[in-house]
Wavefront OBJ file of the C-alpha trace (Angstrom):
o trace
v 0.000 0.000 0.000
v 1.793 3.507 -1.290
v 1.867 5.964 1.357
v 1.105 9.359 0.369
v 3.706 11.769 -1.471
v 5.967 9.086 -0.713
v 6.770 7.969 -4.465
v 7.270 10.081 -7.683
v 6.560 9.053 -11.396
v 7.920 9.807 -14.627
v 5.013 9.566 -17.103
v 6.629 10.082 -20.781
v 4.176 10.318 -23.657
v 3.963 12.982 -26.852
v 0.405 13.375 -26.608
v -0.992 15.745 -24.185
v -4.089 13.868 -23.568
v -2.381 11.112 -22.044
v -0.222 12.719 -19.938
v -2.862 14.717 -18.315
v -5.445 11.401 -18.119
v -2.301 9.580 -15.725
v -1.527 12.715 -14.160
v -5.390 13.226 -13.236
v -5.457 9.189 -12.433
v -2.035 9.953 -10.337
v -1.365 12.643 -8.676
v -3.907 11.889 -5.406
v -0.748 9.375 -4.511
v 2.219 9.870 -5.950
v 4.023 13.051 -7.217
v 3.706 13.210 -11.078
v 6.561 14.559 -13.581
v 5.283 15.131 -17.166
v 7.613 14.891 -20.116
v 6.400 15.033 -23.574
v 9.307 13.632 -25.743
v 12.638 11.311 -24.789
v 15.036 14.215 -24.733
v 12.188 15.830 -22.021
v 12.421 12.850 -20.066
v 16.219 12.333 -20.177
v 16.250 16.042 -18.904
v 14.016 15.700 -15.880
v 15.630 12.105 -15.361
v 18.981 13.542 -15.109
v 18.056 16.014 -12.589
v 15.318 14.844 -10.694
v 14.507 11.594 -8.726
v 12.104 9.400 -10.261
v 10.965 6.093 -8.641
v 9.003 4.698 -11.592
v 8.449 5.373 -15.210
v 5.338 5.299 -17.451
v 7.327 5.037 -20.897
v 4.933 5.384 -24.262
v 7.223 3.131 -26.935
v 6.204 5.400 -29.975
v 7.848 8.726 -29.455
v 8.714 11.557 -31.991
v 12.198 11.779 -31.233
v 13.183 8.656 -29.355
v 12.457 4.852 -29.885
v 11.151 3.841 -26.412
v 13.529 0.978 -26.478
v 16.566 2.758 -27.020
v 15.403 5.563 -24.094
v 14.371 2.330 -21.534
v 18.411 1.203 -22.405
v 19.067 4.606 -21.263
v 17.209 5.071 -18.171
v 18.552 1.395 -16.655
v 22.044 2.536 -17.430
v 21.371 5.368 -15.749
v 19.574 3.733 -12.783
v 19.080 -0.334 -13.123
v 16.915 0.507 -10.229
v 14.213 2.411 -11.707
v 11.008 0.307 -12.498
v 9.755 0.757 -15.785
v 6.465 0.330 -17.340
v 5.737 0.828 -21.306
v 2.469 2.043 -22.851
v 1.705 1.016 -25.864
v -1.092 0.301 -28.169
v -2.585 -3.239 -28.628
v -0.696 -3.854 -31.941
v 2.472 -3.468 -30.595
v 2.404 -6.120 -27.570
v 5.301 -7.941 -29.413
v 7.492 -4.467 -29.129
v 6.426 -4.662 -25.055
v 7.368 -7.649 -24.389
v 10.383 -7.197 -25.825
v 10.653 -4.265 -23.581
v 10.439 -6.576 -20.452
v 13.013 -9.077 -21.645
v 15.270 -5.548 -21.926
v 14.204 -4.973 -18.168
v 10.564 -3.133 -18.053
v 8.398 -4.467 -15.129
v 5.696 -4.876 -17.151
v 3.455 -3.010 -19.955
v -0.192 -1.076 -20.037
v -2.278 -0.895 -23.048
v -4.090 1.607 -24.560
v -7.198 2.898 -23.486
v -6.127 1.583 -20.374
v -8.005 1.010 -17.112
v -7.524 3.144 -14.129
v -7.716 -0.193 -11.643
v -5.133 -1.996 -14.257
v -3.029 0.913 -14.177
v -2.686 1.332 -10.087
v -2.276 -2.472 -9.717
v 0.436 -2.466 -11.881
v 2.104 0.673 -10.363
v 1.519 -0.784 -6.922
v 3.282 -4.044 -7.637
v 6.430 -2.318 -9.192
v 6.817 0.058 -6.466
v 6.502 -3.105 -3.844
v 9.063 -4.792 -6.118
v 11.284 -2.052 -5.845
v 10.632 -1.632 -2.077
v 11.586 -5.833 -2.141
v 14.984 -5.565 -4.004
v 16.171 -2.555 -1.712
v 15.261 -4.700 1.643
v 17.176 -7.374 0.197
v 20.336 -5.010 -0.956
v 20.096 -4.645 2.607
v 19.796 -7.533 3.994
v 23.030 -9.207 1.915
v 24.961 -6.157 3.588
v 24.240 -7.408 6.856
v 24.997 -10.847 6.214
v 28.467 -9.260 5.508
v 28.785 -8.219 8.680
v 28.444 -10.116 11.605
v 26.606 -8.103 14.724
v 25.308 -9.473 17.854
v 21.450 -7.372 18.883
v 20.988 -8.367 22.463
v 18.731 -6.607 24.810
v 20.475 -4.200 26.851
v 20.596 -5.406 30.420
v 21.097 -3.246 33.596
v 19.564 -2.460 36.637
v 22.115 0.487 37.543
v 20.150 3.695 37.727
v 22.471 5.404 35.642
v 21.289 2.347 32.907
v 17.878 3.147 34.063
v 18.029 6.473 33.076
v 19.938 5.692 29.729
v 16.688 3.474 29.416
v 13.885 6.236 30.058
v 15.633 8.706 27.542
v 15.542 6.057 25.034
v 11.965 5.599 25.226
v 11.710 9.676 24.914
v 14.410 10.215 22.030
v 12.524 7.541 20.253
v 9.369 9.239 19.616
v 11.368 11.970 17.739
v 13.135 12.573 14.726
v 15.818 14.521 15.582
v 19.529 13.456 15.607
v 21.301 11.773 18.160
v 24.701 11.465 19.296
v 26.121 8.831 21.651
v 29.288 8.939 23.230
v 30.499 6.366 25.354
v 34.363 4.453 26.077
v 34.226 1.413 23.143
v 32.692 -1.681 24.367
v 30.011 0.231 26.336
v 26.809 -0.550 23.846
v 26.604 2.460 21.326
v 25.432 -0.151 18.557
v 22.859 -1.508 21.191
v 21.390 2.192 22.065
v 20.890 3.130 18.166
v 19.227 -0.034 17.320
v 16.954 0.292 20.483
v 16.252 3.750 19.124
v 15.393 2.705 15.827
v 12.925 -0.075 17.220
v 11.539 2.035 19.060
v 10.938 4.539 16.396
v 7.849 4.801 14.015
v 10.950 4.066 11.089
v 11.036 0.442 13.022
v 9.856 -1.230 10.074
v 12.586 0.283 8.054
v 15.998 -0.648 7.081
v 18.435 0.236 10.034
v 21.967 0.626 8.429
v 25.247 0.573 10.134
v 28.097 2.794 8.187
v 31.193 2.004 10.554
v 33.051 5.191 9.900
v 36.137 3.695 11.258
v 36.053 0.707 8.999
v 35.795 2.251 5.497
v 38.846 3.147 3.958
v 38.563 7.643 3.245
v 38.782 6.789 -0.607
v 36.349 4.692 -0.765
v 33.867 6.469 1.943
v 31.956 8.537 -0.613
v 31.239 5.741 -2.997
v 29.881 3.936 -0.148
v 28.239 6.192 1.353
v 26.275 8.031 -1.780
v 26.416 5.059 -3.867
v 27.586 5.479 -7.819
v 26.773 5.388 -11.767
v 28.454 3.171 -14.113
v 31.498 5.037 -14.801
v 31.546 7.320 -12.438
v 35.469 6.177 -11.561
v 37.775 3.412 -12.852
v 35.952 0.148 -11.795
v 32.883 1.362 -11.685
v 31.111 -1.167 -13.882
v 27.876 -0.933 -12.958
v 25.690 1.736 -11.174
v 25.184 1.201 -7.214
v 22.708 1.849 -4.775
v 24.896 3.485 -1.434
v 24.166 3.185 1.918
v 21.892 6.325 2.211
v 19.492 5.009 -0.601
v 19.046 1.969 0.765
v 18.203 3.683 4.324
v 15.644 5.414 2.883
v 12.782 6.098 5.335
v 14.737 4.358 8.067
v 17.721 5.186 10.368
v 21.478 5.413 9.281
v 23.920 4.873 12.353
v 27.560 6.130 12.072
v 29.705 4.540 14.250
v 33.156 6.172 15.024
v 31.648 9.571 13.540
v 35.121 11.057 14.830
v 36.873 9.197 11.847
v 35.421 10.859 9.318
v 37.730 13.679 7.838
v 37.001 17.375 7.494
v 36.000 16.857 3.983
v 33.330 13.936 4.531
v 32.392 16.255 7.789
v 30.960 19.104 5.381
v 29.177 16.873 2.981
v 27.289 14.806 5.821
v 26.306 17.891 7.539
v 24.723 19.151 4.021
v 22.846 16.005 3.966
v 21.503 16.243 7.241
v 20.625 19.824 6.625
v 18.871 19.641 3.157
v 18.169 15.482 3.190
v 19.203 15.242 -0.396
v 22.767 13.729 -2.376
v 23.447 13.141 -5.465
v 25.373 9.634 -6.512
v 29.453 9.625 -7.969
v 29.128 10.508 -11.162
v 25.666 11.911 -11.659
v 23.977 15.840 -10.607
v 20.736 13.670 -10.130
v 19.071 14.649 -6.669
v 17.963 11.727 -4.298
v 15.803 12.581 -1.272
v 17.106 11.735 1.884
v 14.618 10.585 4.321
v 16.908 9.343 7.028
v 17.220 9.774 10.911
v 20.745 9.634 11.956
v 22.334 8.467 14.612
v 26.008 8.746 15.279
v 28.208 7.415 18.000
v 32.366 8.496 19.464
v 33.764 7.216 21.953
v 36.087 10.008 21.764
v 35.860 13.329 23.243
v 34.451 15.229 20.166
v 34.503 18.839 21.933
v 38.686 18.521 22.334
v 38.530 17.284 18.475
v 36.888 20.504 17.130
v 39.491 22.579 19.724
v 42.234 20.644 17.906
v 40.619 21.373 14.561
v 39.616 18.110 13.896
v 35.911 17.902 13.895
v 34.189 20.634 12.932
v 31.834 22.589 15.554
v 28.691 23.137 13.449
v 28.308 19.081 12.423
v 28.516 18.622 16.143
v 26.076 20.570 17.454
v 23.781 19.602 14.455
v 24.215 15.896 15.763
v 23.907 16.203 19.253
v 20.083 17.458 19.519
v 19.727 14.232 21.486
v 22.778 13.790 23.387
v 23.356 10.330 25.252
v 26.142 9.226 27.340
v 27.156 5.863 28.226
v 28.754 4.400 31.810
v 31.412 2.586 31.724
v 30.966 -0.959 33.208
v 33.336 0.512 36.195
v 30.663 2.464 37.551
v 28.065 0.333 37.532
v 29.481 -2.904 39.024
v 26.455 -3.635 40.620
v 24.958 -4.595 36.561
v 28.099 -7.367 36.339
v 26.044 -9.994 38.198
v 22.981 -9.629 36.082
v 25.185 -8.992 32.656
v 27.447 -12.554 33.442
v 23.821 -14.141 34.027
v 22.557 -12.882 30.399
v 25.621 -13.545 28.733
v 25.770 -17.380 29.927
v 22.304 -17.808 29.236
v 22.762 -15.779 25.475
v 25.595 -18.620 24.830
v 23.971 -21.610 26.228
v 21.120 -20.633 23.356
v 23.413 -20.268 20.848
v 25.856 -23.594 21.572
v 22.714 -25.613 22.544
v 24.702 -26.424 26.145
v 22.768 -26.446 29.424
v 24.210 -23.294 31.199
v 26.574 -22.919 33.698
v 26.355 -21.788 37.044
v 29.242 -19.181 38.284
v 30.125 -19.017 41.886
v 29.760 -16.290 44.253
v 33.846 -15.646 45.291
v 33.909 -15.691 41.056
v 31.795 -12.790 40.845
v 32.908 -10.505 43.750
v 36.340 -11.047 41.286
v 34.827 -9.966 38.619
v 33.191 -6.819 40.678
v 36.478 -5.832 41.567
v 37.824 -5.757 38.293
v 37.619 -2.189 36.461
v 36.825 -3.653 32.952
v 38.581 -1.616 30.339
v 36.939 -3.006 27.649
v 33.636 -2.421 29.320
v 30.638 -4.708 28.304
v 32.264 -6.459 25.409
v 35.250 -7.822 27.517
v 32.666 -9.194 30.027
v 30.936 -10.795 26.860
v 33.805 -12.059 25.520
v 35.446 -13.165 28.972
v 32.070 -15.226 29.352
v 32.133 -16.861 26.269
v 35.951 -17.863 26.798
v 34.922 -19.012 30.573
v 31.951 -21.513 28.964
v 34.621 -22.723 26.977
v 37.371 -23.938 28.903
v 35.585 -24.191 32.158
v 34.729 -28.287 33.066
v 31.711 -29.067 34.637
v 28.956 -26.898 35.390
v 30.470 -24.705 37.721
v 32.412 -21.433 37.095
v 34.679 -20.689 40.030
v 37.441 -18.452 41.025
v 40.154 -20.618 39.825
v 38.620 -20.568 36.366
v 38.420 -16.351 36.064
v 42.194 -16.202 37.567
v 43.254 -15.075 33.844
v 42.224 -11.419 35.662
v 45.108 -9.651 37.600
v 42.581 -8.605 39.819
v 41.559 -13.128 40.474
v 45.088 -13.455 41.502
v 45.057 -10.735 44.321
v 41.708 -12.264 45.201
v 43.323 -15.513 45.021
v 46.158 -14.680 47.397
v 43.848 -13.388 50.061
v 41.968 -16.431 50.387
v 42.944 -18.385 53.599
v 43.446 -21.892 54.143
v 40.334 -22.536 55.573
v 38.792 -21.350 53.425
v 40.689 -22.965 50.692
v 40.216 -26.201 52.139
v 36.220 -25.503 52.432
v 36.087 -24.257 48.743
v 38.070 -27.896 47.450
v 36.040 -29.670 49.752
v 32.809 -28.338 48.193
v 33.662 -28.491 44.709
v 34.869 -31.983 44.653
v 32.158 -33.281 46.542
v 29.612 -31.074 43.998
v 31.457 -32.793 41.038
v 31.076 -36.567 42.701
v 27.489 -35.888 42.788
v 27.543 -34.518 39.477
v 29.711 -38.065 38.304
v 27.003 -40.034 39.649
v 23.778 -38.268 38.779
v 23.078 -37.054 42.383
v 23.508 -40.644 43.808
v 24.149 -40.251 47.719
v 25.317 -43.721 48.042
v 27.482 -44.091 45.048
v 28.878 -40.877 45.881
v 29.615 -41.805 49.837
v 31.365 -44.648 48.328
v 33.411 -42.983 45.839
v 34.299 -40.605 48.329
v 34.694 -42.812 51.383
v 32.978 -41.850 53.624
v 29.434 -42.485 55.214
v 26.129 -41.711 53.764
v 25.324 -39.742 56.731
v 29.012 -36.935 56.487
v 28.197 -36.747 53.082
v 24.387 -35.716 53.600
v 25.974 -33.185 56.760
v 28.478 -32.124 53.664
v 25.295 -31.363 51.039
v 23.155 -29.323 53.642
v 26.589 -27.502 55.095
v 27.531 -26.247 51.376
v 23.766 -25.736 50.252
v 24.565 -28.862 47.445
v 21.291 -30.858 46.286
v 20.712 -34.771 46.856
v 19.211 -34.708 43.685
v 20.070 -35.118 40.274
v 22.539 -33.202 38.187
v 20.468 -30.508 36.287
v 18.691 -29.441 39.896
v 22.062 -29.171 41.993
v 22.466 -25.321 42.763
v 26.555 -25.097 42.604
v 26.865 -21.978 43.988
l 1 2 3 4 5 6 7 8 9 10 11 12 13 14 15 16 17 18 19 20 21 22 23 24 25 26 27 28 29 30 31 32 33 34 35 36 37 38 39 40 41 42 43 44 45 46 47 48 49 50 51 52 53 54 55 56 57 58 59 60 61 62 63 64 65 66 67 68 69 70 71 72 73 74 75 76 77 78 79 80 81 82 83 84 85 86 87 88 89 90 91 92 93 94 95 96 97 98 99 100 101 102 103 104 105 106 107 108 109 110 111 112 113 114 115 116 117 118 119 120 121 122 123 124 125 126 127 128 129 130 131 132 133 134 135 136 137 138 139 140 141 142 143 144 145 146 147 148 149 150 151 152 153 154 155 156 157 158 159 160 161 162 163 164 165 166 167 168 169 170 171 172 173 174 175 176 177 178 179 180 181 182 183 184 185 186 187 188 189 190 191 192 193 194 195 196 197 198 199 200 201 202 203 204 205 206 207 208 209 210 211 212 213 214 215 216 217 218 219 220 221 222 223 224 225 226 227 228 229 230 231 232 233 234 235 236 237 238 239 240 241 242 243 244 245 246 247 248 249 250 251 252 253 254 255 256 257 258 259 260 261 262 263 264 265 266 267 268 269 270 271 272 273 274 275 276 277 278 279 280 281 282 283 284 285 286 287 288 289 290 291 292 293 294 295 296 297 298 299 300 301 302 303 304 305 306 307 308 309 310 311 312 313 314 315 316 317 318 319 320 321 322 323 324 325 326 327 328 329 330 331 332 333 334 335 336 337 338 339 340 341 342 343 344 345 346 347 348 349 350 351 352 353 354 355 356 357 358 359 360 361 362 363 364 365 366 367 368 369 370 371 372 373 374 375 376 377 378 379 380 381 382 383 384 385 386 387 388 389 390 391 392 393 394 395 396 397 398 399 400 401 402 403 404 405 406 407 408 409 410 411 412 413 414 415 416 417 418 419 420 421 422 423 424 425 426 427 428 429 430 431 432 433 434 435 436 437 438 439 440 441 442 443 444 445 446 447 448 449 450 451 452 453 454 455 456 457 458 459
């Protein structure tokens, strides 16, 4: 179903009549462009942003094949449908096998005419979802929930609920590894673009010379190797939300042109004065301090204050310790999904470690510190021997006493026994040697279950 305005069409036919009968049948729903002859059309197509074309075959100065060659050069991703009179349905279909969507005779019907405009347009809505969708699968991202119970996180999670309901820019800055990916796609669901395409352009990543081409897309020959004309990254955003990651990589140069397109949502591709509208929410993330760049000259002062209408800033992990609990728990029960494994339990001297640890890789290094921990770790227990790989473990390690060493042995290798046996009292007593009755004073002393193996609480 079109929305509104949303779509313009290129109607191209030498005879008046015609052009006003589509216009009149058009222009409630889409925004119409009239041309009367191919050079007409070639004009306005040049300079204007078309989404579909009504093409008559029979022009005075043009033969409609030669100017639908033209257009897909131009743009492949144009649809394109002929008009043409009943004796010349061989010349149409012709047409299609050249790359036309599909043909209307004349007199033609209003409701034939719509359906077959509606269809194209959804066909071209189709093939840029799946341009986007292939340059995802290029890139591999993780979308979990965001998890905290901090009130700094709770805060961070009432102003994305507010920002959301806009459509102004937003800029999120934040040490790396603290969840600036996590906050723009929570933005975007959020959003009333949600059902859009939400596209990542990692700033950092993209080599400077090849930044515009990516960015604005290109025409067949715009450049050496330019083969083929290319939808960018803003084109295929359309109506949705771009995120920049690592805005503070992008040189002075790219700076200027990004703040025009915020400003006046339009670009043009490499290699063509064509205009494309831009309707795109940005988002942009730093994790640098962007007011010291634009005192060094680095980032200039106007793009920043034209992104940061919605300024958010992230914690690091550091100071909100009180999250790592509840973060280790989502992350081991994220990975157990994902491996198929039962997860692990992690014991409670292994997570006052972790507490203590400042986390300079924030978030991310507790992600990836879990992962590594499911890993390695035997059995279902994670313990403090297991996270030692910390500097902070081994200080914790040193200041455990011997009692205390002795009680944390004695628990684990009675908890694995059980485990060995499925929860077997007896079998374990035996392995163990010792009676029934010290082990069962052993289970309820170190809170260990009688039962089987998936129920025992290691903590």
């Amino acid at each position: 179903m079109s929305v509104k305005k949303q779509n313009t069409i290129l109607v191209v036919d030498d005879e008046n009549g015609v052009r006003q009968s589509f216009n009149m049948v058009l222009k409630n729903d889409y925004n119409v462009l009239l041309a009367g002859s191919g050079q007409e059309a070639m004009d306005i197509f040049t300079k204007k942003s078309a989404d579909m074309i009504l093409l008559d075959i029979m022009l005075p100065d043009f033969d409609g094949l030669d100017l639908l060659k033209k257009f897909k050069e131009t743009d492949p991703n144009t649809e394109i449908v002929m008009v043409t009179a009943v004796k010349e349905v061989q010349t149409a279909v012709k047409a299609m096998k050249l790359g036309a969507y599909d043909y209307i005779i004349k007199p033609f019907k209003i409701e034939k005419v719509m359906t077959v405009i509606r269809r194209a347009l959804e066909k071209q809505s189709l093939v840029k979802e799946v341009t986007y969708l292939r340059n995802e699968l290029k890139r591999y991202h993780s979308f979990e929930e965001m998890v905290g119970k901090d009130k700094k996180m709770g805060d961070i999670f009432e102003l994305i609920s507010t920002v959301a309901k806009g459509d102004g820019t937003v800029l999120i800055q934040g040490e790396s590894g603290t969840g600036k990916e996590l906050v723009a796609r929570a933005i975007h669901n959020r959003s009333p673009r949600n059902d859009q395409p939400f596209v990542v352009i990692n700033c950092a990543a993209i080599p400077p010379t090849l930044m515009e081409s990516e960015i604005f897309g290109y025409n067949r020959g715009a450049f050496t190797g330019a083969a083929k004309t290319s939808m960018g990254k803003l084109e295929i955003a359309h109506k949705g939300t771009v995120f920049l990651d690592d805005i503070d990589s992008l040189d002075i140069n790219m700076q200027a042109k990004l703040l025009r397109i915020i400003q006046e949502k339009e670009f043009e591709r490499l290699g063509s004065n064509k205009v494309i509208k831009a309707d795109i929410r940005f988002v942009a993330a730093s994790n640098k301090d962007l007011e010291n760049m634009i005192s060094e000259g680095k980032f200039r002062e106007d793009l920043f204050y034209r992104l940061n209408v919605f300024p958010i800033k992230l914690p690091p992990l550091r100071k909100r310790k009180r999250d790592i609990p509840l973060l280790l728990n989502h992350f081991i029960e994220l990975f157990a999904k994902e491996t198929g494994n039962s997860p692990k339990n992690i014991s409670d001297k292994a997570i006052r470690v972790l507490q203590e640890y400042d986390w300079p890789g924030n978030v991310r290094e507790l992600k990836n510190l879990v992962e590594r921990l499911l890993t390695i770790t035997k059995g279902s227990m994670i313990r403090i021997e297991d996270v030692s790989t910390l500097n902070v473990a081994q200080k914790e390690i040193k200041e455990v006493t011997l009692k205390e060493a002795v009680r944390s042995f004695e628990k684990r290798y009675i908890s694995e026994t059980l485990e060995s046996v499925n929860g077997s009292r007896k079998k374990a007593a035996e392995l163990l040697g010792v009676h029934r009755n010290t082990l069962l004073s052993k289970t309820n002393e170190f809170g260990l279950s009688n039962k089987g193996v998936s129920s025992l609480p290691l903590n």
